[in-house]
Backbone as XML, in Angstrom:
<?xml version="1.0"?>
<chain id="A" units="angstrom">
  <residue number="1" name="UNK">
    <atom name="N" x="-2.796" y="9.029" z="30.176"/>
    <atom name="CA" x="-3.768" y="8.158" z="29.558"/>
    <atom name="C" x="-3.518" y="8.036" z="28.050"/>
  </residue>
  <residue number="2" name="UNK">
    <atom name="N" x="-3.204" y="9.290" z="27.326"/>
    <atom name="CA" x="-2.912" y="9.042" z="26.172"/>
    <atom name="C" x="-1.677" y="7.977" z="25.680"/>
  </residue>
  <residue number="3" name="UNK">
    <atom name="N" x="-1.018" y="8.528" z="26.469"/>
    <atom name="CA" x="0.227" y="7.405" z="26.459"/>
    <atom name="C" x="-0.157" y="6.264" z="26.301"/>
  </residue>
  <residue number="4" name="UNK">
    <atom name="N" x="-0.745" y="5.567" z="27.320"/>
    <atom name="CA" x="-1.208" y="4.076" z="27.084"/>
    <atom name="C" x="-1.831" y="3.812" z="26.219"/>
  </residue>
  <residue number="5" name="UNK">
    <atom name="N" x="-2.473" y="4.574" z="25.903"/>
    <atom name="CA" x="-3.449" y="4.418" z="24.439"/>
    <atom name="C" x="-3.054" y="4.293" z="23.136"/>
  </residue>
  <residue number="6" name="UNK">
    <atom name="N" x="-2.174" y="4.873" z="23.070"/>
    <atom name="CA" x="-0.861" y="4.819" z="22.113"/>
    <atom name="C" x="-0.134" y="4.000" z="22.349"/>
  </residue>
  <residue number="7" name="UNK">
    <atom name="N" x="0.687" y="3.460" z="23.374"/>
    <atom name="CA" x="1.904" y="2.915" z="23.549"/>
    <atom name="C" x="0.724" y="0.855" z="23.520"/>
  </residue>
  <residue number="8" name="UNK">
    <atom name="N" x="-0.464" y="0.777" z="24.232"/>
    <atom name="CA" x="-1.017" y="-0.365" z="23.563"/>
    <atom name="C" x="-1.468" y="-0.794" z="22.125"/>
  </residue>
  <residue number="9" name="UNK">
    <atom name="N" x="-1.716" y="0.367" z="21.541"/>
    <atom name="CA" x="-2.180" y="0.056" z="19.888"/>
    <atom name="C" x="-0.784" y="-0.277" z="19.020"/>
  </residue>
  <residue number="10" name="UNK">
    <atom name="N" x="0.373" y="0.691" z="19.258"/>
    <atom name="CA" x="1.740" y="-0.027" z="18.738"/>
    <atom name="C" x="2.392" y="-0.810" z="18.869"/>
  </residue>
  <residue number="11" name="UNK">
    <atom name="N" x="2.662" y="-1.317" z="20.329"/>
    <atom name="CA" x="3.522" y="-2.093" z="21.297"/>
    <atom name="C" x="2.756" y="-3.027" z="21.568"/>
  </residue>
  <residue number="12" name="UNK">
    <atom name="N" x="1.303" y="-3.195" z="22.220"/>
    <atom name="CA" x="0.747" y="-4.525" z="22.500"/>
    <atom name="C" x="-0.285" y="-5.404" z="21.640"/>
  </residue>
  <residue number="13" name="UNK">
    <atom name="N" x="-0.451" y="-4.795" z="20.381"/>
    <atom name="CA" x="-1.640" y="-5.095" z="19.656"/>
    <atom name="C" x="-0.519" y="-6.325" z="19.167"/>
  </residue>
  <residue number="14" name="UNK">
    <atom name="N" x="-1.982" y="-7.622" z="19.736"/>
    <atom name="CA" x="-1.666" y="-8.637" z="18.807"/>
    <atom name="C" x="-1.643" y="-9.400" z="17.415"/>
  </residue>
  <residue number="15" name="UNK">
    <atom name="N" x="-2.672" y="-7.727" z="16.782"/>
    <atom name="CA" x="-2.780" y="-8.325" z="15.509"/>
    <atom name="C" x="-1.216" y="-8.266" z="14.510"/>
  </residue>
  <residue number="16" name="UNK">
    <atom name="N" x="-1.799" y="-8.723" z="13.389"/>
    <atom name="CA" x="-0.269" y="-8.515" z="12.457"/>
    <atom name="C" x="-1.160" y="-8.392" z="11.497"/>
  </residue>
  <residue number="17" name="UNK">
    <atom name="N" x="-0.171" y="-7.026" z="10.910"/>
    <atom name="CA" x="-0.688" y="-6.206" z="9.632"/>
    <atom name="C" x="-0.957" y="-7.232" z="8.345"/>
  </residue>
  <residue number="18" name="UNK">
    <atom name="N" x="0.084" y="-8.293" z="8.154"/>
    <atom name="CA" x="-0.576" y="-9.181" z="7.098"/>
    <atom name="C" x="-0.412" y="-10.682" z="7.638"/>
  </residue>
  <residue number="19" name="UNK">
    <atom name="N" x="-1.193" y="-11.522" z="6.801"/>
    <atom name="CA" x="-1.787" y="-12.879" z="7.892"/>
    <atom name="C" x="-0.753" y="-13.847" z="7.294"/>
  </residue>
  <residue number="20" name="UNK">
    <atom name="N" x="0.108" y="-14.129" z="8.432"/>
    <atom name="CA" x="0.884" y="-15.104" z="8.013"/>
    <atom name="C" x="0.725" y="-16.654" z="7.516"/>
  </residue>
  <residue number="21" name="UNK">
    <atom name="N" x="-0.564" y="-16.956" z="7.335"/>
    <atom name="CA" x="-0.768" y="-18.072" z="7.114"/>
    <atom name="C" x="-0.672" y="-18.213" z="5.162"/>
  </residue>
  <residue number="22" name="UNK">
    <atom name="N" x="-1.553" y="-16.692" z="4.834"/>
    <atom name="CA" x="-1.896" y="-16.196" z="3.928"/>
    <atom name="C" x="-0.591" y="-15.814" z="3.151"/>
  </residue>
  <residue number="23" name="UNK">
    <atom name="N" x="0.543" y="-15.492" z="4.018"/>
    <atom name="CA" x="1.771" y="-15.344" z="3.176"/>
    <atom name="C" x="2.535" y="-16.601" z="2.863"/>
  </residue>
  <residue number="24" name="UNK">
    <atom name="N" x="2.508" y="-17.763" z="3.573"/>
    <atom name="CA" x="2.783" y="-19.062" z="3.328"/>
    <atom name="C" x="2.101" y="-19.383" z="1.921"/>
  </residue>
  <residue number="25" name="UNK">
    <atom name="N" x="1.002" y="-19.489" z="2.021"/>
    <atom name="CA" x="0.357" y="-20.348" z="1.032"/>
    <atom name="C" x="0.550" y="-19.475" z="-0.635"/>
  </residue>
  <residue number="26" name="UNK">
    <atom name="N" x="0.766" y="-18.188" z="-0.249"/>
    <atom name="CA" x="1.139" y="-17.520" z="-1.743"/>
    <atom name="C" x="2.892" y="-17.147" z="-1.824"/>
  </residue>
  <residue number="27" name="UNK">
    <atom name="N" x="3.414" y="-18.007" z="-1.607"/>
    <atom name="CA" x="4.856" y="-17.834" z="-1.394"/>
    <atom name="C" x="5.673" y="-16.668" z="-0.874"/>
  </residue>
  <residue number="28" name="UNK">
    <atom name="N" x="5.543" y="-16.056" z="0.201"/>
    <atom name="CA" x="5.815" y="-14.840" z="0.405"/>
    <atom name="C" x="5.229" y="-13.825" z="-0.099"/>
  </residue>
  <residue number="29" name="UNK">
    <atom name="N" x="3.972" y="-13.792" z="-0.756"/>
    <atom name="CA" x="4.405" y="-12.602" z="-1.091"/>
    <atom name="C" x="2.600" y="-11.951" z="-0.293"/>
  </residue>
  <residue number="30" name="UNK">
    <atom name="N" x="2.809" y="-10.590" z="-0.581"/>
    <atom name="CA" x="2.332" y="-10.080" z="0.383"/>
    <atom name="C" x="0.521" y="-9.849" z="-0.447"/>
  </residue>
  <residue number="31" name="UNK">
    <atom name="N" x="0.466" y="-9.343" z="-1.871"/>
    <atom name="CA" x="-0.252" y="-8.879" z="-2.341"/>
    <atom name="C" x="0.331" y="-9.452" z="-4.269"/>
  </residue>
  <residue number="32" name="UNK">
    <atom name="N" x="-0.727" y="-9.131" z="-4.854"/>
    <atom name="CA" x="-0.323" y="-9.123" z="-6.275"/>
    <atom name="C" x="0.641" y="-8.010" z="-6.450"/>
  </residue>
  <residue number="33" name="UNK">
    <atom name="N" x="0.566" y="-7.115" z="-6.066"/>
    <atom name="CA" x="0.941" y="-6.013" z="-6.396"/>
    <atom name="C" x="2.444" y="-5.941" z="-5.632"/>
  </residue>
  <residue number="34" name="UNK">
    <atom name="N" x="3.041" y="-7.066" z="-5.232"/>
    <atom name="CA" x="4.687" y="-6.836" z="-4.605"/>
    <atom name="C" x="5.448" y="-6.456" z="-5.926"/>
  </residue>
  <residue number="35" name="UNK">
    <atom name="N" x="5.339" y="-7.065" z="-6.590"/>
    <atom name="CA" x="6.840" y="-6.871" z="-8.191"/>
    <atom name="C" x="6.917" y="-5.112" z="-8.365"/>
  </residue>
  <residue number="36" name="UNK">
    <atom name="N" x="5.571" y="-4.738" z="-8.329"/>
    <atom name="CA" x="4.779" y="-3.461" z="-8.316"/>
    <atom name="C" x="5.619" y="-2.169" z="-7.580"/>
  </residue>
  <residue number="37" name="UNK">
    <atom name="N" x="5.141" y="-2.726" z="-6.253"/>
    <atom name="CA" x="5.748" y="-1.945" z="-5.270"/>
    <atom name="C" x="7.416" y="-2.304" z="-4.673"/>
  </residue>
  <residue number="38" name="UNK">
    <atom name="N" x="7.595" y="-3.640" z="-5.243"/>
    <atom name="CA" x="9.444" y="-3.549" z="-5.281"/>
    <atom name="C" x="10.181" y="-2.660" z="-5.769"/>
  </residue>
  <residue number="39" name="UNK">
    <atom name="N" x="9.515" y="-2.694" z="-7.195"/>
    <atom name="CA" x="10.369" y="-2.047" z="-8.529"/>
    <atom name="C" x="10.100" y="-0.213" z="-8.162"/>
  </residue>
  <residue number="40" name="UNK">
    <atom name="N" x="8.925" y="0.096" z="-7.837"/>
    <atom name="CA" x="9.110" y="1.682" z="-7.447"/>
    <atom name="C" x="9.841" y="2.015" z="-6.407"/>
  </residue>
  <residue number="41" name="UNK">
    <atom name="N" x="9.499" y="1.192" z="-5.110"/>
    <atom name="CA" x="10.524" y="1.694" z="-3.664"/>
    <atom name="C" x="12.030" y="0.942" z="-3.945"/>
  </residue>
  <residue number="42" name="UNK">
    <atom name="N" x="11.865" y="0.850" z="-5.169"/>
    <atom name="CA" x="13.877" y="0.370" z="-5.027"/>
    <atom name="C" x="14.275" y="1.951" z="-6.228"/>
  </residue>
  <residue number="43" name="UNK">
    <atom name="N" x="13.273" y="2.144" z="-7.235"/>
    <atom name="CA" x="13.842" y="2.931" z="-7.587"/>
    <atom name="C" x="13.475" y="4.947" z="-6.811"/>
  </residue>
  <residue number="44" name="UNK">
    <atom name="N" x="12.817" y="4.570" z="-6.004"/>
    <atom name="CA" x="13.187" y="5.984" z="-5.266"/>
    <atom name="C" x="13.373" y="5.531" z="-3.879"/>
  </residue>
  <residue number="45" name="UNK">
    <atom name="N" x="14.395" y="4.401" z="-3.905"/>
    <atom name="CA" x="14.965" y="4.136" z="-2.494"/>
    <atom name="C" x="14.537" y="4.129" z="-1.395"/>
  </residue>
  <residue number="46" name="UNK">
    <atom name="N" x="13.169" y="3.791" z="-1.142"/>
    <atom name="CA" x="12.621" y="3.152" z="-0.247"/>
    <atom name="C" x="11.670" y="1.984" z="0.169"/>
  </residue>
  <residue number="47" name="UNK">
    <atom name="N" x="11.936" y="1.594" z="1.282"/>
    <atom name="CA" x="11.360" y="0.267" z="1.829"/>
    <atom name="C" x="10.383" y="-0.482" z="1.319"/>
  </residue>
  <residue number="48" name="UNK">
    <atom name="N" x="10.580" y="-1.190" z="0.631"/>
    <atom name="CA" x="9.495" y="-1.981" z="-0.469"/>
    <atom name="C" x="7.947" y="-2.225" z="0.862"/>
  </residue>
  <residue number="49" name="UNK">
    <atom name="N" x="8.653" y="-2.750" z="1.828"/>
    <atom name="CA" x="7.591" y="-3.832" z="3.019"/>
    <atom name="C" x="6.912" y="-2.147" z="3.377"/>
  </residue>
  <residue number="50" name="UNK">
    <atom name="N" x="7.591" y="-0.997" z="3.744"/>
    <atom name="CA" x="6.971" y="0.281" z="4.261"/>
    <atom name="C" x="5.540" y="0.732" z="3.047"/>
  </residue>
  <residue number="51" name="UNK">
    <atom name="N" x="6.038" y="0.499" z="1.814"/>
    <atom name="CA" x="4.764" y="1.343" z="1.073"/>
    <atom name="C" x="4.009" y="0.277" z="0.831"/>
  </residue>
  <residue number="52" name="UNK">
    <atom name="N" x="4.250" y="-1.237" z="1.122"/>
    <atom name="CA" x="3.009" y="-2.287" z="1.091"/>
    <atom name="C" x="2.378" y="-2.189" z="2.311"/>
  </residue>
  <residue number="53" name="UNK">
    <atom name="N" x="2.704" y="-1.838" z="3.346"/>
    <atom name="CA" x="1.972" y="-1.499" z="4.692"/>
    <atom name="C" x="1.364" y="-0.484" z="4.198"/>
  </residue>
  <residue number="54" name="UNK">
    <atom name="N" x="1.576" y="0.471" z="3.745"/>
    <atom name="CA" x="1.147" y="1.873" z="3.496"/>
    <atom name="C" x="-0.531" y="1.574" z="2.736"/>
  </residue>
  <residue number="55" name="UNK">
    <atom name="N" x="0.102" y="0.757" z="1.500"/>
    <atom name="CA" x="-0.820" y="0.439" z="0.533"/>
    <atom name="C" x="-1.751" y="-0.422" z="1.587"/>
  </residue>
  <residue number="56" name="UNK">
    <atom name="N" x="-1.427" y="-1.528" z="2.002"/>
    <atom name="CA" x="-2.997" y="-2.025" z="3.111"/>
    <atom name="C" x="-3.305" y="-1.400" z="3.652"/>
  </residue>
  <residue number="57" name="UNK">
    <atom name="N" x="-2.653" y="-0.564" z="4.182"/>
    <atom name="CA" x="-3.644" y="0.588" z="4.884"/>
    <atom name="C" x="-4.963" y="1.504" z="4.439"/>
  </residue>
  <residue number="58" name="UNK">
    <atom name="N" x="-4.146" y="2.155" z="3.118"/>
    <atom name="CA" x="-4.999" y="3.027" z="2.252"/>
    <atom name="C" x="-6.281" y="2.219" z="1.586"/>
  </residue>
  <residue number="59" name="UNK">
    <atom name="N" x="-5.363" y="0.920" z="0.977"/>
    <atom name="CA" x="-6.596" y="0.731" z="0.061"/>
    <atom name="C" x="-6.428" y="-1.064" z="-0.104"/>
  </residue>
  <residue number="60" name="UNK">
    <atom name="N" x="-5.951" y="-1.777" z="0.722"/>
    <atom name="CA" x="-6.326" y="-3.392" z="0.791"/>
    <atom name="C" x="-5.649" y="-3.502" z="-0.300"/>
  </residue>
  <residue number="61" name="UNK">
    <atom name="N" x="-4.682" y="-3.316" z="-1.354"/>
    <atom name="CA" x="-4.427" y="-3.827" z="-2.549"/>
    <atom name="C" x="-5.346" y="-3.807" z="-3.593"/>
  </residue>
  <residue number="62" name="UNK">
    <atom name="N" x="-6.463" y="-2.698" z="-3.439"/>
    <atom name="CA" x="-6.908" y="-2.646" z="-5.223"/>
    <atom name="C" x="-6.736" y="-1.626" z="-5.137"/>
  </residue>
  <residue number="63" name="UNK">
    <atom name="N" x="-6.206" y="-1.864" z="-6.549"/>
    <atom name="CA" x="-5.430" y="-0.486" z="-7.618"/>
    <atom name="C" x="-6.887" y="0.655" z="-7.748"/>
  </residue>
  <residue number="64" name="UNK">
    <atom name="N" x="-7.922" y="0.032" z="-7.948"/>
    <atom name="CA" x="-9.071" y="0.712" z="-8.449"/>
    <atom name="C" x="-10.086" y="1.556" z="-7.156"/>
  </residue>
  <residue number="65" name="UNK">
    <atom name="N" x="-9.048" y="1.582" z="-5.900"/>
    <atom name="CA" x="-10.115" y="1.982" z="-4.784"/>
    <atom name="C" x="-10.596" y="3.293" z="-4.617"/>
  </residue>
  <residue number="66" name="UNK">
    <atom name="N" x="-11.495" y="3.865" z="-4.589"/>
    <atom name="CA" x="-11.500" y="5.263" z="-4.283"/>
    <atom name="C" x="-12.260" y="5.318" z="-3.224"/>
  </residue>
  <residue number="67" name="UNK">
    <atom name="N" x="-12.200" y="6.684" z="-2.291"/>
    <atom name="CA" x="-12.754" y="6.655" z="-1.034"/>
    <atom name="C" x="-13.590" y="7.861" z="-1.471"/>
  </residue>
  <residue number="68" name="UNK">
    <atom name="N" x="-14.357" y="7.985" z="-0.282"/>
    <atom name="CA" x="-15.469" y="9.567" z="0.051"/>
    <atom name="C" x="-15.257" y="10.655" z="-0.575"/>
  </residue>
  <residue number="69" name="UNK">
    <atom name="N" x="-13.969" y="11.076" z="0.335"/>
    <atom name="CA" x="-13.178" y="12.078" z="-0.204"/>
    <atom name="C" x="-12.631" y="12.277" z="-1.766"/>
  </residue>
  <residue number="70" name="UNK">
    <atom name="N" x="-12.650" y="11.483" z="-2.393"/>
    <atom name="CA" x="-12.123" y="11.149" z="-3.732"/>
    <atom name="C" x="-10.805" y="10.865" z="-4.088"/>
  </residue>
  <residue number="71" name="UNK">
    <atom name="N" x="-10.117" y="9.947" z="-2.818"/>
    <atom name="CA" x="-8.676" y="9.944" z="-3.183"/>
    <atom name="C" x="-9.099" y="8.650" z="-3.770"/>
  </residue>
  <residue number="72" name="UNK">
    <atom name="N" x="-8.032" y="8.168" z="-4.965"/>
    <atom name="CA" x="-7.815" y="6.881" z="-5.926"/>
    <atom name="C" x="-6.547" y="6.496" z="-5.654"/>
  </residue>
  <residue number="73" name="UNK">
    <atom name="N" x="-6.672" y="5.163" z="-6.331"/>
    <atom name="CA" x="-5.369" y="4.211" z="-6.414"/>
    <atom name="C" x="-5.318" y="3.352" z="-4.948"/>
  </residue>
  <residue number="74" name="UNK">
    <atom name="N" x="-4.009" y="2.287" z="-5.171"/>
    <atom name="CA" x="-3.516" y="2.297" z="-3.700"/>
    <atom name="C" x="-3.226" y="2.736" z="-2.228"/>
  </residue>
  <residue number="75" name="UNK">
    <atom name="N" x="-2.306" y="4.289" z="-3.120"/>
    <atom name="CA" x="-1.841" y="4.829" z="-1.825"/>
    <atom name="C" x="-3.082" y="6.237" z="-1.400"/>
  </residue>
  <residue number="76" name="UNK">
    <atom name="N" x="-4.334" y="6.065" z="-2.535"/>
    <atom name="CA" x="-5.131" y="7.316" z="-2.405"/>
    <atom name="C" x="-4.842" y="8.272" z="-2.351"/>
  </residue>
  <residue number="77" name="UNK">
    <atom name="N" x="-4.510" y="8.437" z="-3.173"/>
    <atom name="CA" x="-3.676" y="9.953" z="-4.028"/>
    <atom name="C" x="-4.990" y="10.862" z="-3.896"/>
  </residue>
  <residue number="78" name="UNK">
    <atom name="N" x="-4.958" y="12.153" z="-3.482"/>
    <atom name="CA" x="-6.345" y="13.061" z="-4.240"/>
    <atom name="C" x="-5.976" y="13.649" z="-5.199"/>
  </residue>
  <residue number="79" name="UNK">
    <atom name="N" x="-6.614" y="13.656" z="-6.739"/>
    <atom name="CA" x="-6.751" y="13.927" z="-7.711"/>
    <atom name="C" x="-5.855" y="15.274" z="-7.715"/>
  </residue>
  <residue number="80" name="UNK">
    <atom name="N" x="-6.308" y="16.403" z="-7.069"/>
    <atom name="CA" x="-5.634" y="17.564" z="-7.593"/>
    <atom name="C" x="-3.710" y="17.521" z="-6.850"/>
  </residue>
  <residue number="81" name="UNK">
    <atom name="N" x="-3.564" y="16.197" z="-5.730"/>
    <atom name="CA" x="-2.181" y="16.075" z="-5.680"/>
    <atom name="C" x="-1.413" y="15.553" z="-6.650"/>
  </residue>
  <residue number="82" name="UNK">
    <atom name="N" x="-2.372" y="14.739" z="-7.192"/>
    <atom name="CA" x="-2.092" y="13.592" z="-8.392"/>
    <atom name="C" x="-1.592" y="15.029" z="-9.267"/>
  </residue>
  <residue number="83" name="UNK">
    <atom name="N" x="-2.443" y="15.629" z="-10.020"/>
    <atom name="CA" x="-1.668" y="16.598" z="-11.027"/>
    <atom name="C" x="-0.303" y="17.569" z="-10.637"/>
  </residue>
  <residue number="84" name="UNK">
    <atom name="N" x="-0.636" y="17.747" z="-9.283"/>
    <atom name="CA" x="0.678" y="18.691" z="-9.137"/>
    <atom name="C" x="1.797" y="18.172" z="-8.930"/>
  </residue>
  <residue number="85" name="UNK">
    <atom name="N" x="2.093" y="17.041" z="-8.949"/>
    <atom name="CA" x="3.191" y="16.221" z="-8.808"/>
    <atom name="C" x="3.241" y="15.280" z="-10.341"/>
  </residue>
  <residue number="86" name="UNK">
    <atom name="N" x="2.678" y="15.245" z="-10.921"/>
    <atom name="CA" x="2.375" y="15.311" z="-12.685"/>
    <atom name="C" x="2.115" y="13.469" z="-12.879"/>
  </residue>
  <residue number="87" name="UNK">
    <atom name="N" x="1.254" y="12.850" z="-11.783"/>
    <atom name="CA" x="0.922" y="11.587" z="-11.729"/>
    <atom name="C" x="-0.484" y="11.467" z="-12.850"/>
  </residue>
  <residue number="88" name="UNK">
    <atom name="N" x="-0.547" y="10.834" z="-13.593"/>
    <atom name="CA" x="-1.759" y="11.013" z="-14.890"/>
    <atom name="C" x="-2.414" y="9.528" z="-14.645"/>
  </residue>
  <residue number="89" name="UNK">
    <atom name="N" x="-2.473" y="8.859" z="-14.094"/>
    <atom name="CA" x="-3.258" y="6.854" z="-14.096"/>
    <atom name="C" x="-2.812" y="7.142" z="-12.538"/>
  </residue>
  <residue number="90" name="UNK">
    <atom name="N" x="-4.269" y="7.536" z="-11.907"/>
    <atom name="CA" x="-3.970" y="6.867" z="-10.176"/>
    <atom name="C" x="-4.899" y="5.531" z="-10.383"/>
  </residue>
  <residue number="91" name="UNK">
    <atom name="N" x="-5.325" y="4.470" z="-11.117"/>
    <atom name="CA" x="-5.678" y="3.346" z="-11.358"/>
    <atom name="C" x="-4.293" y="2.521" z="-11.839"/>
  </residue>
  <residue number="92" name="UNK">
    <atom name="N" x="-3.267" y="2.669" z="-11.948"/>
    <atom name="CA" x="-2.776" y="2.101" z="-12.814"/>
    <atom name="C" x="-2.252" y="0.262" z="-12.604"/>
  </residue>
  <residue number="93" name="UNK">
    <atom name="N" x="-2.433" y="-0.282" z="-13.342"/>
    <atom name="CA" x="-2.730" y="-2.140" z="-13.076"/>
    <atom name="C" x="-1.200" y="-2.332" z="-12.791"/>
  </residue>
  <residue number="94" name="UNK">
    <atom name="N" x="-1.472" y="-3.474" z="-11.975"/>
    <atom name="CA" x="-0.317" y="-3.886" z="-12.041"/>
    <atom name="C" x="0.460" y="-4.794" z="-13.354"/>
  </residue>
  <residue number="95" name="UNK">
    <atom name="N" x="-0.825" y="-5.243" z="-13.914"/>
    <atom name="CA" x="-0.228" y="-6.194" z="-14.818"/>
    <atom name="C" x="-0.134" y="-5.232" z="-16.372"/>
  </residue>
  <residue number="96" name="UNK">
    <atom name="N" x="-0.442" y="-4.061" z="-16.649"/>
    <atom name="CA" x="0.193" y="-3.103" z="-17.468"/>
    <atom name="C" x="1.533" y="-2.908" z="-17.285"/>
  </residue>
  <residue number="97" name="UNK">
    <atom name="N" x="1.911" y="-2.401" z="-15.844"/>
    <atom name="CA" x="3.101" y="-1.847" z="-15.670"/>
    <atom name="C" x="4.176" y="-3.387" z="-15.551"/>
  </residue>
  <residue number="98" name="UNK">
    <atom name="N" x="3.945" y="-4.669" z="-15.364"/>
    <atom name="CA" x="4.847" y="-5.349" z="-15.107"/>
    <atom name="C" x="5.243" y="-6.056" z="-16.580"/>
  </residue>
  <residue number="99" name="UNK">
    <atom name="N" x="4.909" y="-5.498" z="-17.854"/>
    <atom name="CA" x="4.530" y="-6.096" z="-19.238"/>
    <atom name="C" x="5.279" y="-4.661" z="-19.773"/>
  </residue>
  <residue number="100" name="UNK">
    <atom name="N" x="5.570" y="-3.913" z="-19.361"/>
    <atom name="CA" x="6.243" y="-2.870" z="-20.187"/>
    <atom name="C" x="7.651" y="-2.917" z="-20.252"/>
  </residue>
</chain>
């Protein structure tokens, strides 16, 4: 039973993670935040489209989301991971970082 339960939510779900109508009309692109998430997953070599899935997942594309738990940002970092990995702006804009 589990199987199917699993193997329909991956394999038969007809939704699609982002709305293709919605990617037409803004020229490809997925979110404000693509230049964003290009420029980091190219420079630690991974899948630009993987951490924009990631990011709709966590947090719809605002930079400013925080949940219950108190994770922030996009990918909802929790604060005390944020320091031990020495991340200081889990808000950080996109249009700061694409101006530097």
């Amino acid at each position: 039973m589990f199987y199917n339960i699993t193997y329909n939510k991956f394999f038969k779900n007809s939704r699609n993670l982002f709305d293709s109508d919605n990617l037409a009309k803004n020229n490809k692109m997925i979110s404000p935040s693509d230049d964003l998430i290009k420029s980091l997953a190219m420079e630690y070599n991974f899948d630009w489209r993987l951490i924009a899935a990631q990011v709709n997942k966590e947090s719809q594309f605002k930079p400013k989301a925080k949940s219950w738990a108190g994770a922030q940002g996009l990918l909802q970092v929790m604060p005390r991971t944020a320091r031990e990995v020495g991340i200081t702006d889990l808000e950080i804009q996109k249009m700061d970082y694409a101006q530097e």
